[in-house]
GUVO-96273 format. One record per residue (C-alpha): x, y, z; residue in one letter. Coordinates in steps of 0.02 Angstrom, whole numbers, padded with zeros to 5 digits. Example, Ala and Ser with C-alpha at 12.3 -4.5 7.8 and 13.67 -1.06 7.14 Angstrom:
2
<node x="00615" y="-00225" z="00390" residuo="A"/>
<node x="00684" y="-00053" z="00357" residuo="S"/>
***
This chain:
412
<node x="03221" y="00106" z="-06356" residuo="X"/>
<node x="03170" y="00033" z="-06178" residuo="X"/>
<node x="03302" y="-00024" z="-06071" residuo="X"/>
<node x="03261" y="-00220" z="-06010" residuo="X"/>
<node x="03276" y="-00252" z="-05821" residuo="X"/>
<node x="03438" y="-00325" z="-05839" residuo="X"/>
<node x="03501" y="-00172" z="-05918" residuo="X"/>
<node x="03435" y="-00050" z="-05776" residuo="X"/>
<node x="03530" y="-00167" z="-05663" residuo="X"/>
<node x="03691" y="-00176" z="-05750" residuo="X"/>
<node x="03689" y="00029" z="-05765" residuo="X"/>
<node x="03648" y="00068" z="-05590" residuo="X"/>
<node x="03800" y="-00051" z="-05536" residuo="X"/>
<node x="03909" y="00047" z="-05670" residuo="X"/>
<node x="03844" y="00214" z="-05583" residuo="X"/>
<node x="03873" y="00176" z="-05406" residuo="X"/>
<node x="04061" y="00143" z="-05436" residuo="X"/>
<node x="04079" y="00328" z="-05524" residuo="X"/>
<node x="04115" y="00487" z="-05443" residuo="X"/>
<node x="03997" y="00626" z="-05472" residuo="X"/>
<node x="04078" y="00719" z="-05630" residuo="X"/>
<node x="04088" y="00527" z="-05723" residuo="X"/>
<node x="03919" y="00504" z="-05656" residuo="X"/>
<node x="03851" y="00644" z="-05751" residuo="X"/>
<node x="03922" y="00600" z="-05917" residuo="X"/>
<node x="03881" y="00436" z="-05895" residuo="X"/>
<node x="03687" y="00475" z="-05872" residuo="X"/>
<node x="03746" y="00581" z="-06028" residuo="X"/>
<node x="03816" y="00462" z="-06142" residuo="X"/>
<node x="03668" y="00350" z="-06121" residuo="X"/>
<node x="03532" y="00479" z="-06159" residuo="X"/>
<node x="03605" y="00534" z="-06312" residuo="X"/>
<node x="03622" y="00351" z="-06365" residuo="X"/>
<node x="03436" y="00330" z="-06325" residuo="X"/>
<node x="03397" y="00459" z="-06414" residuo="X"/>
<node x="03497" y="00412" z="-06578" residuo="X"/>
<node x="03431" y="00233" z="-06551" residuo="X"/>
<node x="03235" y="00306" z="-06568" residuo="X"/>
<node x="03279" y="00408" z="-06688" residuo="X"/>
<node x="03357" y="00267" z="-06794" residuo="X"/>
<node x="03211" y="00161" z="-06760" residuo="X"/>
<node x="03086" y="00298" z="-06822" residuo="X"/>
<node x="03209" y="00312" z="-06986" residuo="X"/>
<node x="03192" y="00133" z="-06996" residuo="X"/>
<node x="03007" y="00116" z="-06964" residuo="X"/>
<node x="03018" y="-00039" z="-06840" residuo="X"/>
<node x="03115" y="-00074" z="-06685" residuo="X"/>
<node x="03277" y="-00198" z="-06660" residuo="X"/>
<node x="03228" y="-00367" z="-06762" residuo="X"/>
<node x="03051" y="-00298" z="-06762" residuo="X"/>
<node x="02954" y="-00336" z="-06937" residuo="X"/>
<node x="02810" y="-00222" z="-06979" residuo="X"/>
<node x="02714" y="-00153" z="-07135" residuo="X"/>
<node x="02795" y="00012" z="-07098" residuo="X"/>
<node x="02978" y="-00061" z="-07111" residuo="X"/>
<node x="03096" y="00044" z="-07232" residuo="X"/>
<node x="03267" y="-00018" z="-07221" residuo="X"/>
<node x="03373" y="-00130" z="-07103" residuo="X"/>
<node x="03505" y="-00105" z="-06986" residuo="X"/>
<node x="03670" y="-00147" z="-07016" residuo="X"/>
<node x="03776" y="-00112" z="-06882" residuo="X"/>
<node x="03857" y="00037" z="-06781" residuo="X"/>
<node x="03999" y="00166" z="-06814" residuo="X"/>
<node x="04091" y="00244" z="-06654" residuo="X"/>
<node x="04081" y="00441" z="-06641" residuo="X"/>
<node x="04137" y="00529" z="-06507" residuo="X"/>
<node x="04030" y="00693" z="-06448" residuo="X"/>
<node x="04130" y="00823" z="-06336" residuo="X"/>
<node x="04023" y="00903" z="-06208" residuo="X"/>
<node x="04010" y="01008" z="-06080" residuo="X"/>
<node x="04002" y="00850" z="-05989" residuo="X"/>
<node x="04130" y="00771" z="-06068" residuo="X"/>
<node x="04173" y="00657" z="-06191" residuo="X"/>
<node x="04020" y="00535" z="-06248" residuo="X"/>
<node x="04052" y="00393" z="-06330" residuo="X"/>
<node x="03925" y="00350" z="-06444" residuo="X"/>
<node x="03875" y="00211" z="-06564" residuo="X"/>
<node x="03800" y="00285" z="-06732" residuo="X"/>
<node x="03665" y="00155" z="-06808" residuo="X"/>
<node x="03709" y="00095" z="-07001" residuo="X"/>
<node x="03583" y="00079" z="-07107" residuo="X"/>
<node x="03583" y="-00063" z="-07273" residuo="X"/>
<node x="03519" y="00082" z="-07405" residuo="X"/>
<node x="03553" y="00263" z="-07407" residuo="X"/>
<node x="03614" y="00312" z="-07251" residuo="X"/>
<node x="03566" y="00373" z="-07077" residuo="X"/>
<node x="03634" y="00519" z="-06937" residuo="X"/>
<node x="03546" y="00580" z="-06797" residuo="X"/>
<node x="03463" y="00773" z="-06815" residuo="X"/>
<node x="03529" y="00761" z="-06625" residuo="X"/>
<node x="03700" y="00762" z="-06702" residuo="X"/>
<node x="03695" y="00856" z="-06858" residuo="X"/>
<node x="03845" y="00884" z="-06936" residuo="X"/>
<node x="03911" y="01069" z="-06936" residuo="X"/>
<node x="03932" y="01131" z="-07111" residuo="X"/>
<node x="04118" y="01138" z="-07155" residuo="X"/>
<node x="04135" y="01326" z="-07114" residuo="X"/>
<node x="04084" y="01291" z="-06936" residuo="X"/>
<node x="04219" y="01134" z="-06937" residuo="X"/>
<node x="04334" y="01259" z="-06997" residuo="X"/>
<node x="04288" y="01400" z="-06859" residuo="X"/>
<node x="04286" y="01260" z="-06735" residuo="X"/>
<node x="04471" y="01206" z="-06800" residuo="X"/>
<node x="04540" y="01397" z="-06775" residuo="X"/>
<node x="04466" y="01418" z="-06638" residuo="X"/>
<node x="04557" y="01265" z="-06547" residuo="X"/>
<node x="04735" y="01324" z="-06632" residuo="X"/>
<node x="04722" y="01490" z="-06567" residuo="X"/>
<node x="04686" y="01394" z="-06403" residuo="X"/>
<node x="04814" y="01293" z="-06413" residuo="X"/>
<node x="04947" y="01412" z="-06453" residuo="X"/>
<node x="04913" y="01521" z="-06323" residuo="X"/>
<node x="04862" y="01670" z="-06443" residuo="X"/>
<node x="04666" y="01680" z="-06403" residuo="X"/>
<node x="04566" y="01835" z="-06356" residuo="X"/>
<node x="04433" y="01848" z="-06217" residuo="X"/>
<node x="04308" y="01806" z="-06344" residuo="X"/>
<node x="04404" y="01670" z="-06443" residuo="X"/>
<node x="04415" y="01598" z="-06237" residuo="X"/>
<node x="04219" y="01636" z="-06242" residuo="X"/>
<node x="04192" y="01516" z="-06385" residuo="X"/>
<node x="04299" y="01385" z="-06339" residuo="X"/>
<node x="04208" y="01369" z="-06169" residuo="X"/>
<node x="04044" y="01377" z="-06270" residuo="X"/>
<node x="04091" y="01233" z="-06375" residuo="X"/>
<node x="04161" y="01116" z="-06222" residuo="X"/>
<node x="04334" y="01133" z="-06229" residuo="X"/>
<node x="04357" y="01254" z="-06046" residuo="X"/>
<node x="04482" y="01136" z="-05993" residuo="X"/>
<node x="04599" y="01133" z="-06144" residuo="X"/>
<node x="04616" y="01041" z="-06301" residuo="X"/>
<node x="04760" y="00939" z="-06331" residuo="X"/>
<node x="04867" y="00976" z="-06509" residuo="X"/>
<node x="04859" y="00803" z="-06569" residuo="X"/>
<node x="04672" y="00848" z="-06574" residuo="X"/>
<node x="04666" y="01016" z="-06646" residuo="X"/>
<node x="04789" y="00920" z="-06786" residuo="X"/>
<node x="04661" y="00785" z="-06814" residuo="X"/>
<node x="04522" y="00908" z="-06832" residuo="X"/>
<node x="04629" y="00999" z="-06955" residuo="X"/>
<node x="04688" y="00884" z="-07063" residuo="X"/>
<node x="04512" y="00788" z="-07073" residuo="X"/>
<node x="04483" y="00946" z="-07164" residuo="X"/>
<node x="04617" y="01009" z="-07255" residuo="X"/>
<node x="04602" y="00876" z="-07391" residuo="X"/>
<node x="04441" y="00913" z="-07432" residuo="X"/>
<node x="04469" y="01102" z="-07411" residuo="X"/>
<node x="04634" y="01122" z="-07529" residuo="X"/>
<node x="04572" y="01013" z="-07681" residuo="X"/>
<node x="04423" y="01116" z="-07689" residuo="X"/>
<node x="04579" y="01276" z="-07660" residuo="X"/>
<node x="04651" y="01197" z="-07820" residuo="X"/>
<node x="04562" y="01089" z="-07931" residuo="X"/>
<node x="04566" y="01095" z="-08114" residuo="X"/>
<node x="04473" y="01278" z="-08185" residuo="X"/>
<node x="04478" y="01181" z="-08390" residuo="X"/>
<node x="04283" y="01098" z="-08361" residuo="X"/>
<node x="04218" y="01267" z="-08446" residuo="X"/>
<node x="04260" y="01429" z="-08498" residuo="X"/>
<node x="04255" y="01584" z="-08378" residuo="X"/>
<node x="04234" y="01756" z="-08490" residuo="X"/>
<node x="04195" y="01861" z="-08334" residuo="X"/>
<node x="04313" y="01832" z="-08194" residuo="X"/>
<node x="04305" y="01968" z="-08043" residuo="X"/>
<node x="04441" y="02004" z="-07909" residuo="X"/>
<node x="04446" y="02102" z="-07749" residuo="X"/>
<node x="04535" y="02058" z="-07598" residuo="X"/>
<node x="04508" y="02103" z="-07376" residuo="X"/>
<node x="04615" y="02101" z="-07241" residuo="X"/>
<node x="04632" y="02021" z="-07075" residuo="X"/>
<node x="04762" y="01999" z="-06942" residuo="X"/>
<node x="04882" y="01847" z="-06918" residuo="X"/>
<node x="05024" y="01805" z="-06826" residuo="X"/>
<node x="05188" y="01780" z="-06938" residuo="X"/>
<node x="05377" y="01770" z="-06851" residuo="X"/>
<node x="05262" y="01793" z="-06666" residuo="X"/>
<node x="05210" y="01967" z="-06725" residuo="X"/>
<node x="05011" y="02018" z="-06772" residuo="X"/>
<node x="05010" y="02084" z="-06933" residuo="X"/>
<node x="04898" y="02113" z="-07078" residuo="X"/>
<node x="04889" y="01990" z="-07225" residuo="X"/>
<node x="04771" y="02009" z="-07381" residuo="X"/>
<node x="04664" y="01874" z="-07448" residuo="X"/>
<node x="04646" y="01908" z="-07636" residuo="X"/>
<node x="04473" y="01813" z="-07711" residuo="X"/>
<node x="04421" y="01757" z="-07878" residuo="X"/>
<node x="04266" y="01729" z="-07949" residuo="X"/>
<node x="04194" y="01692" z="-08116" residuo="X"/>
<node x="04051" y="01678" z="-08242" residuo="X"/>
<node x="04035" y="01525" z="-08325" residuo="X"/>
<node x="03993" y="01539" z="-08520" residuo="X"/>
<node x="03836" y="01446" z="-08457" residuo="X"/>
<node x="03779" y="01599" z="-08371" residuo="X"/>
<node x="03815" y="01519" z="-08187" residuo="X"/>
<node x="03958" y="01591" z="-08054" residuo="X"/>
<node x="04094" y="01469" z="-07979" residuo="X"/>
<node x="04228" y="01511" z="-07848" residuo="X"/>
<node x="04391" y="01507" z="-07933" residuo="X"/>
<node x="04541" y="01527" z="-07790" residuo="X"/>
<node x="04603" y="01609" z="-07644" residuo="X"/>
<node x="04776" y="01639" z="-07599" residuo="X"/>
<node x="04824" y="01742" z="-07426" residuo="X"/>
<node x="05004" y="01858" z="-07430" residuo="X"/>
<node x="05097" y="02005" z="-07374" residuo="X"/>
<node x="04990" y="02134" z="-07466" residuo="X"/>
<node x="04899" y="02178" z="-07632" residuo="X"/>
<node x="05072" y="02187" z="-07749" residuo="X"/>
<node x="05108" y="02170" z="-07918" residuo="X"/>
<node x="05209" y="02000" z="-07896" residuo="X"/>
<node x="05077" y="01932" z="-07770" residuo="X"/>
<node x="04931" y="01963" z="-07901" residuo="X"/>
<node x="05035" y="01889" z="-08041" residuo="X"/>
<node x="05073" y="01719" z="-07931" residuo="X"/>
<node x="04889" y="01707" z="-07890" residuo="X"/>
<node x="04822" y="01752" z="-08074" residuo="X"/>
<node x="04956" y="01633" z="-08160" residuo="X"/>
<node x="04906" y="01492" z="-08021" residuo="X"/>
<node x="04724" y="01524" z="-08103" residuo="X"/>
<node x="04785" y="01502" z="-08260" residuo="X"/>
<node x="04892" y="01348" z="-08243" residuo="X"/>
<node x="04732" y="01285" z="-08164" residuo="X"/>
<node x="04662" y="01287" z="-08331" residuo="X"/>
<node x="04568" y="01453" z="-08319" residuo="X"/>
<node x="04529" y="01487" z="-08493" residuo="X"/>
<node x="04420" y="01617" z="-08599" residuo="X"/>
<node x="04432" y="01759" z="-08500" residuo="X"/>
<node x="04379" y="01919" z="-08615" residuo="X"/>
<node x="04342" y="02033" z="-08470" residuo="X"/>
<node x="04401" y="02049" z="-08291" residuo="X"/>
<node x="04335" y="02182" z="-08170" residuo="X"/>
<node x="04404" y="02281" z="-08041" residuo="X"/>
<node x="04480" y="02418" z="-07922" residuo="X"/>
<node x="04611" y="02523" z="-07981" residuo="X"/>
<node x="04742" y="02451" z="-07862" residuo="X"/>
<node x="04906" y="02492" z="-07945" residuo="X"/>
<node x="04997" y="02318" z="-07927" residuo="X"/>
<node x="04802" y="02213" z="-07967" residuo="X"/>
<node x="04796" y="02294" z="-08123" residuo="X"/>
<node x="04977" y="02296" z="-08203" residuo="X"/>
<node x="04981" y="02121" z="-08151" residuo="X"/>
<node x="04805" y="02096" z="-08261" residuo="X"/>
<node x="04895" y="02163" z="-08399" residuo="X"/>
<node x="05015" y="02066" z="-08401" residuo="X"/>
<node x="04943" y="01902" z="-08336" residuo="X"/>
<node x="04781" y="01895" z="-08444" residuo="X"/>
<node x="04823" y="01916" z="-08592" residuo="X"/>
<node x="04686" y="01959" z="-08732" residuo="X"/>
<node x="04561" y="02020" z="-08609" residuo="X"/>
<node x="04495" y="02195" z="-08558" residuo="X"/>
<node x="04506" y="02264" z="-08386" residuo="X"/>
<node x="04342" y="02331" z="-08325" residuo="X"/>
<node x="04353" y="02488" z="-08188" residuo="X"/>
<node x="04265" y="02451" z="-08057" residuo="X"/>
<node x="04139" y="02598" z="-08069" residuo="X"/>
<node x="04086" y="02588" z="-07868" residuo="X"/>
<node x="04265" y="02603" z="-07818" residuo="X"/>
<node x="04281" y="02748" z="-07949" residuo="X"/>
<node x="04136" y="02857" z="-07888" residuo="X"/>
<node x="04222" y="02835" z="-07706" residuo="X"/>
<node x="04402" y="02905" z="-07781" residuo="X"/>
<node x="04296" y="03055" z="-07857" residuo="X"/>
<node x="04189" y="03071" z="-07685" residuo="X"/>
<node x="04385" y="03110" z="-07632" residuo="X"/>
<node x="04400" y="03279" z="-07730" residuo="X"/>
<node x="04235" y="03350" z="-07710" residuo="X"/>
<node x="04148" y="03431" z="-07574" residuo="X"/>
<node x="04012" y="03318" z="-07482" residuo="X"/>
<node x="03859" y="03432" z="-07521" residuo="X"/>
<node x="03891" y="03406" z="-07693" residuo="X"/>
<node x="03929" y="03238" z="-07686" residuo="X"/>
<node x="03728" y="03167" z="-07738" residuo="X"/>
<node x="03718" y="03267" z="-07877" residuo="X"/>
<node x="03888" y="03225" z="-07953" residuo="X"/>
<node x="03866" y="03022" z="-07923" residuo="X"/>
<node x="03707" y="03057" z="-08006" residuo="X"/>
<node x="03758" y="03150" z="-08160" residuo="X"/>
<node x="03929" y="03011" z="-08166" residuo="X"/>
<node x="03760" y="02879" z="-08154" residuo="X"/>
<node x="03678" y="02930" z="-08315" residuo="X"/>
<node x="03862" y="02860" z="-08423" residuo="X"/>
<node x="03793" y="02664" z="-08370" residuo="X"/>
<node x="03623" y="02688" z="-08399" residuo="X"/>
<node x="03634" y="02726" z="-08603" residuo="X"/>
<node x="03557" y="02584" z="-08720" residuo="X"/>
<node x="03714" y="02581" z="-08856" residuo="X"/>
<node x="03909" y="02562" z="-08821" residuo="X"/>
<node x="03905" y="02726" z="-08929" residuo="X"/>
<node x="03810" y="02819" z="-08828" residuo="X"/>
<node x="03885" y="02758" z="-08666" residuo="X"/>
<node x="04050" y="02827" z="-08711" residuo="X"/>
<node x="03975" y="02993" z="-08799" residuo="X"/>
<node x="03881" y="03009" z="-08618" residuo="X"/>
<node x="04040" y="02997" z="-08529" residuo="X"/>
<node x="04119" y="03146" z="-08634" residuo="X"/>
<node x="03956" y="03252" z="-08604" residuo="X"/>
<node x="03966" y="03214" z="-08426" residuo="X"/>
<node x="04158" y="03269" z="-08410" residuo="X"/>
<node x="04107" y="03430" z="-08499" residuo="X"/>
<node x="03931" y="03467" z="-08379" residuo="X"/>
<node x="04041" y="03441" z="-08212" residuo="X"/>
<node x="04213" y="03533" z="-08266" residuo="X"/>
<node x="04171" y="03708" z="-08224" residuo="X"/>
<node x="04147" y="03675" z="-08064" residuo="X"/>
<node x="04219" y="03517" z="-08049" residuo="X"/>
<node x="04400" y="03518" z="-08157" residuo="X"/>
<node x="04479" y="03372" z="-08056" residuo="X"/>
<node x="04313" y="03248" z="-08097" residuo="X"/>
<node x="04340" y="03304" z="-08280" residuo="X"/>
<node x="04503" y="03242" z="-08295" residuo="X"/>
<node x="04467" y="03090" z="-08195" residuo="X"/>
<node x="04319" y="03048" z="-08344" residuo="X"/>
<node x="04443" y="03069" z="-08464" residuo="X"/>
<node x="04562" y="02967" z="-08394" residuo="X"/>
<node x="04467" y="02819" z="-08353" residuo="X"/>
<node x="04364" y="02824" z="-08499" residuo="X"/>
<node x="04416" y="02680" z="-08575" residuo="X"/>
<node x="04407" y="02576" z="-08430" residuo="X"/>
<node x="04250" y="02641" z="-08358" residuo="X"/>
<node x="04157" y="02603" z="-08514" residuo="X"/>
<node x="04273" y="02430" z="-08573" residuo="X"/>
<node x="04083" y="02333" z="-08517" residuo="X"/>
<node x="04012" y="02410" z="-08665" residuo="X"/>
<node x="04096" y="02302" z="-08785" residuo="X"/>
<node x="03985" y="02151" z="-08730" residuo="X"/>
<node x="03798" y="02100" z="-08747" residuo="X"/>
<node x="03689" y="02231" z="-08659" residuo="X"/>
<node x="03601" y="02118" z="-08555" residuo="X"/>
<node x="03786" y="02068" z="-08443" residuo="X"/>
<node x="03816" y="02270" z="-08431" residuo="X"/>
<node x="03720" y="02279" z="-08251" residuo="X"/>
<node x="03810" y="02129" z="-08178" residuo="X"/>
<node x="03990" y="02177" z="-08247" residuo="X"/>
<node x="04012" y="02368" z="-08214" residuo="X"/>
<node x="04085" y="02339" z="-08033" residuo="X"/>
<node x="04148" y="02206" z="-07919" residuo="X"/>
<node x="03949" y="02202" z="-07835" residuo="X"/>
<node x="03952" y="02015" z="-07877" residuo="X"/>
<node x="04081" y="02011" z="-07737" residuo="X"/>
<node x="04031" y="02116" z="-07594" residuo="X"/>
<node x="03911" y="01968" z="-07522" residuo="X"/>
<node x="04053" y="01858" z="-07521" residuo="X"/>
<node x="04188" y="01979" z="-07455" residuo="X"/>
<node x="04050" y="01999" z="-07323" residuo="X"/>
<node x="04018" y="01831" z="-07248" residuo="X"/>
<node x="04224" y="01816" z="-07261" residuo="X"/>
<node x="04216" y="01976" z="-07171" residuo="X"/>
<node x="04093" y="01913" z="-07022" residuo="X"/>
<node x="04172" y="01762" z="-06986" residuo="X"/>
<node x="04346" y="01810" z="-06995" residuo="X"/>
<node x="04300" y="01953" z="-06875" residuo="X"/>
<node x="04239" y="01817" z="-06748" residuo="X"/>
<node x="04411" y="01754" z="-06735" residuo="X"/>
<node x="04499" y="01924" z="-06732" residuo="X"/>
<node x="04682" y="01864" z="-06732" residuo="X"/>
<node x="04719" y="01700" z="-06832" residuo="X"/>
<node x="04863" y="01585" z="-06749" residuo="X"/>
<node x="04936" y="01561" z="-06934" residuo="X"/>
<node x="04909" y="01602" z="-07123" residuo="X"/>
<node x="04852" y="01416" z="-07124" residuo="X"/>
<node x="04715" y="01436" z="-07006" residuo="X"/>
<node x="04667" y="01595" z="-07125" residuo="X"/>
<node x="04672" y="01482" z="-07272" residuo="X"/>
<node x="04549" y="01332" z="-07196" residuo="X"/>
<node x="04424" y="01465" z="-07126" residuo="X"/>
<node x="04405" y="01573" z="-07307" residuo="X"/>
<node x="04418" y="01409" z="-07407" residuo="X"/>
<node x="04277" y="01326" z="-07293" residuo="X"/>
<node x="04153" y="01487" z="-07324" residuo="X"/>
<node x="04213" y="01496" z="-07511" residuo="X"/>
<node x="04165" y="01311" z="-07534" residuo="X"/>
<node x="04006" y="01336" z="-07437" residuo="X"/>
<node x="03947" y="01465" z="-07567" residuo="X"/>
<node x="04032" y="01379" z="-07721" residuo="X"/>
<node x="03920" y="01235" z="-07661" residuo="X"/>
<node x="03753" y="01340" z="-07645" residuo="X"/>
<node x="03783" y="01413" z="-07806" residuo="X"/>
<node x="03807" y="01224" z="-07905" residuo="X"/>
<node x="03689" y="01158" z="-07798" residuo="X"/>
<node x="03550" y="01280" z="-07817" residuo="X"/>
<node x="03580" y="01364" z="-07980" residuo="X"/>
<node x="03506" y="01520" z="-08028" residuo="X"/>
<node x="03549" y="01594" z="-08187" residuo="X"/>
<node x="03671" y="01750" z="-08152" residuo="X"/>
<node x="03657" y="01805" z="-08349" residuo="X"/>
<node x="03512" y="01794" z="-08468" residuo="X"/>
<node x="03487" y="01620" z="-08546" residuo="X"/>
<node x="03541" y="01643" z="-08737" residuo="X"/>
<node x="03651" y="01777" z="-08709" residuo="X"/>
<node x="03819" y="01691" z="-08657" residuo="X"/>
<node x="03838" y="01632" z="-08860" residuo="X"/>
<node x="03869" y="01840" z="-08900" residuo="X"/>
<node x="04022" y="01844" z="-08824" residuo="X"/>
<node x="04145" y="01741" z="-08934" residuo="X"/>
<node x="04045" y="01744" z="-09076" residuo="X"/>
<node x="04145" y="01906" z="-09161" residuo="X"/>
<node x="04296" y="01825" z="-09164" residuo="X"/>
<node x="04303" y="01753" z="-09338" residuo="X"/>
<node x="04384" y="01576" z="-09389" residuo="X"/>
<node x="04535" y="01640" z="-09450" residuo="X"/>
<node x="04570" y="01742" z="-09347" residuo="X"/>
<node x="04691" y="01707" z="-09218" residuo="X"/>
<node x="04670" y="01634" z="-09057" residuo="X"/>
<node x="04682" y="01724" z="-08918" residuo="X"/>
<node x="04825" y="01653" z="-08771" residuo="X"/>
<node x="04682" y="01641" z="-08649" residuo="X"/>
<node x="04537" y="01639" z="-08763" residuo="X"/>
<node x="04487" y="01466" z="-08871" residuo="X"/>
<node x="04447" y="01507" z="-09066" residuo="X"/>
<node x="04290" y="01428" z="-09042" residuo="X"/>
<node x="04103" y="01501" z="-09015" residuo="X"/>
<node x="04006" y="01439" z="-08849" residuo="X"/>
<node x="03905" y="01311" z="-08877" residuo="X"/>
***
């Protein structure tokens, strides 16, 4: 959009009376604005109170946004459109993990507890010469509500017979010390075949009693139909499965098992035994899965007495996957499903390094747990065979009786 001569005139008088910083913004404020204004009028299809054949919508007015820069703050005038709606590429909103990351990033600044590189990224982002904390609490709480009822909306739309847990760790400051704090993750396989994000929680460290208060916050969610729930061996993860979901098998991670026997071997050998251990998952039958195992157990004990035992041992939990349709076995013999998420928490929590608060932990893995929950809805791909969901409640019989977290009834 052209600026009339009257215009020119009235922003050259506006200029002369600024100093040099004010001058610079100012130049600033009204490029971007140009900018957005061509931009709306290409969206459009016809300029200001212009009518031509190419005209697609109408204007209806501006919204105020403010844009912090390295040249300061620009305040800008948004154009509203009558249908649909309209905002400049110029502009583009940052995805909510980036709000979130931008939100920690100004409470570590704020609170005096930011590293060289959280300083780095601050600068980088326009905010060299401080942010003020009624800001950083704007920016936070414009996404909080967002953030924690996606943390804790209702789990009772569908049924989840595959549910997976694993949990990281980061560093925090608690009582003005740095200390470690472990963010537990659930996920889950719809009976439809599709995954979901199911909760977070952040605590002390991977106990029985913090696993319970996270798995019966699932469940009073309305997580319901669980029949199988995979993995690690942690001590306190798995009594509190036991005791938390009721009427559903625990699944060994196998991954995480063929680490703990990597442990009691010598590293030469180590190939050839993860191969041998290998040939248990790959049988056609439950049968011969768990007749495998034993023939496995027997090949390696000579030499190898301590993986014996450890077969033996975990037999039933190693093979527990065998006991559902053979086409889920691949996808629910380990905690796989979650090593891409536990990575992407991984990368951006190690951008921060030291969070100010377990609430700034909270925003930042809820923001890239919503981002992927969202991909996933959005952009579904089947994660189990179509037709094969129906297997899995369909040997429970009418009368029998219900499981507590299983329904009586077969998937539709």
């Amino acid at each position: 959009m052209a600026l009339s001569q009257s215009e020119l005139i009235r922003l050259l008088e506006s200029l002369r009376s600024t100093d040099g910083i004010e001058l610079i913004r100012a130049i600033a404020e009204r490029m971007v604005q140009e900018l957005i204004e061509a931009e709306a009028s290409a969206h459009i299809g016809a300029e200001w109170n212009e009518h031509t054949p190419t005209r697609t919508n109408v204007r209806n007015g501006h919204r105020e946004k403010v844009l912090t820069t390295l040249a300061g703050d620009l305040d800008l005038e948004i154009p509203k459109v009558r249908t649909g709606s309209f905002f400049p590429s110029l502009l583009e909103r940052r995805r909510r993990i980036d709000q979130a990351l931008y939100a920690v990033i100004m409470e570590a600044y704020v609170h005096g507890v930011s590293t060289r590189s959280v300083d780095d990224l601050v600068k980088a982002l326009g905010g060299d010469s401080g942010i003020s904390k009624s800001e950083v609490s704007r920016i936070c709480a414009a996404l909080d509500e967002p953030l924690t009822a996606f943390r804790t909306r209702p789990l009772d739309h569908v049924r989840f017979p595959y549910v997976y847990l694993d949990a990281t760790y980061c560093k925090a400051r608690v009582n003005h010390q740095i200390v470690s704090r472990a963010v537990v993750v659930a996920t889950g396989i719809t009976e439809d075949g599709n995954r979901e994000v199911l909760g977070l929680m952040v605590g002390d460290s991977e106990s029985e009693a913090f696993w319970k208060e996270f798995l019966r916050s699932l469940r009073e969610r309305g997580l319901s139909g669980v029949r199988l729930v995979v993995t690690d061996q942690h001590a306190g993860l798995v009594a509190a499965v036991r005791k938390v979901m009721l009427g559903a098998a625990w699944q060994r991670c196998r991954v995480h098992f063929l680490r703990n026997v990597f442990s009691v071997i010598d590293r030469d050998s180590g190939e050839m035994v993860a191969a041998t251990i290998r040939t248990v998952f790959t049988q056609p039958t439950a049968g011969l899965v768990r007749t495998q195992l034993d023939t496995v157990a027997d090949m390696l004990g000579a030499q190898f007495p301590k993986v014996k035992a450890m077969l033996l041992e975990a037999k039933e939990d190693l093979t527990a996957f065998a006991d559902f349709p053979p086409r889920h076995w691949k996808k629910i013999q380990s905690t796989n499903p979650l090593e891409r998420v536990n990575r992407e928490i991984k990368r951006r929590i190690d951008v921060v390094q030291v969070f100010p608060n377990d609430d700034a932990l909270i925003r930042l893995v809820t923001a890239v747990l919503f981002e992927m929950h969202d991909e996933w809805i959005a952009f579904p791909r089947r994660y189990l065979p179509e037709g094969s969901m129906g297997e899995i409640y369909r040997e429970l019989p009418e009368s029998a009786p219900a499981l507590p977290n299983t329904p009586n009834t077969p998937a539709s």
